[in-house]
C-alpha positions in Angstrom: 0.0 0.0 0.0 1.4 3.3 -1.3 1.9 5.8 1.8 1.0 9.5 1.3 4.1 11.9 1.3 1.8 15.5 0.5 -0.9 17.7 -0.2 0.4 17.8 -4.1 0.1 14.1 -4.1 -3.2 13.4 -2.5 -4.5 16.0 -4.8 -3.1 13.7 -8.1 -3.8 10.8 -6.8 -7.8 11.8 -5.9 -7.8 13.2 -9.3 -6.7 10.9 -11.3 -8.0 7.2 -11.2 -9.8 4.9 -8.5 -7.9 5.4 -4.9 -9.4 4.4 -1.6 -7.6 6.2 1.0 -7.0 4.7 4.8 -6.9 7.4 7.3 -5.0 5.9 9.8 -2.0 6.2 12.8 0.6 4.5 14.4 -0.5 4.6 17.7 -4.5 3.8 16.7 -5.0 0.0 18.5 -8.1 -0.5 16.1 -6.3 0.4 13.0 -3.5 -2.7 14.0 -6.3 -4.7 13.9 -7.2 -4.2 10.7 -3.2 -4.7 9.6 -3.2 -8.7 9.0 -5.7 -8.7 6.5 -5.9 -5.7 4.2 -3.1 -7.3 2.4 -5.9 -9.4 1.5 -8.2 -6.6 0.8 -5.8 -4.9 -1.8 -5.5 -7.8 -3.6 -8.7 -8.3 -4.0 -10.2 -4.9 -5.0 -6.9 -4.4 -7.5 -8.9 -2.1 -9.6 -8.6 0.6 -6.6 -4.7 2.1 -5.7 -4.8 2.3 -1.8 -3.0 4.8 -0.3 -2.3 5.0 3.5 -2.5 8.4 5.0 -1.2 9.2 8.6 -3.8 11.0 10.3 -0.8 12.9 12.5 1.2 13.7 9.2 -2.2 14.9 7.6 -4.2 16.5 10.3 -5.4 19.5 8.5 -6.7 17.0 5.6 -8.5 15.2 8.0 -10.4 18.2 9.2 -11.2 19.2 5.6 -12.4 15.7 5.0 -14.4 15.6 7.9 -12.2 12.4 9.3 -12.7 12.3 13.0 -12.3 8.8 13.6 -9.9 6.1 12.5 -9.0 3.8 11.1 -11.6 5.6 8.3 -12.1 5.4 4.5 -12.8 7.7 1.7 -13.0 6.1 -2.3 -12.2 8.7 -5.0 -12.5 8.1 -8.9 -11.2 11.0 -11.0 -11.7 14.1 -8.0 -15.1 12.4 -7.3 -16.0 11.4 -4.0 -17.6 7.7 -4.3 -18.0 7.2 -0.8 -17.0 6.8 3.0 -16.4 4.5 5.8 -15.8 7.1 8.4 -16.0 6.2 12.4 -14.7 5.6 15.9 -15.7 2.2 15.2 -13.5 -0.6 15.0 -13.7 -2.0 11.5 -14.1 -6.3 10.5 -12.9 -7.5 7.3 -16.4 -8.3 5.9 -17.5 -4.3 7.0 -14.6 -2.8 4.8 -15.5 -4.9 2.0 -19.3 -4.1 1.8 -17.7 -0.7 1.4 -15.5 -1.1 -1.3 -18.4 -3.3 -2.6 -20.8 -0.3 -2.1 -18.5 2.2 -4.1 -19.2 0.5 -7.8 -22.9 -0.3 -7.0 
């Protein structure tokens, strides 16, 4: 999974093919949780880039994009917003798909 390094970059990357960004941190117990398997999840939605975004490193995006949870996610297809997964809330495999699902229906 690609890591974000900047501002210029997230604003490429949202504008310019499918990306599902994972707003997430270091220090964020729910977000290891999710760790073992989104290996698994990449591979299987392949037609999305995922991109990890440290919600420390990022803070002022996060407040633009309304992310006051994590770990959250936001799908983009060329600068449009396809949907969210955005909570508190620890997330299960099964939830994060029926997102990514929910984004080409």
């Amino acid at each position: 999974m690609k890591k974000l390094e900047s501002m210029e970059q997230f604003e490429q990357l949202k504008n310019n093919g499918k990306h599902i960004f994972l707003f997430s941190a270091d220090w964020c117990p729910d977000c290891r949780v999710i760790e073992p398997f989104m290996p698994e999840v990449v591979e299987k939605y392949s037609d999305y880039e995922f991109v990890f975004v440290d919600r420390d490193k990022f803070i002022d995006l996060c407040k633009e994009l309304d992310i006051f949870g994590i770990p959250s996610f936001i799908g983009f297809e060329e600068g449009k917003e396809l949907g969210r997964f955005v909570s508190k809330e620890r997330k299960t495999k099964q939830e994060i798909e029926d997102f990514i699902q929910s984004l080409s229906a």
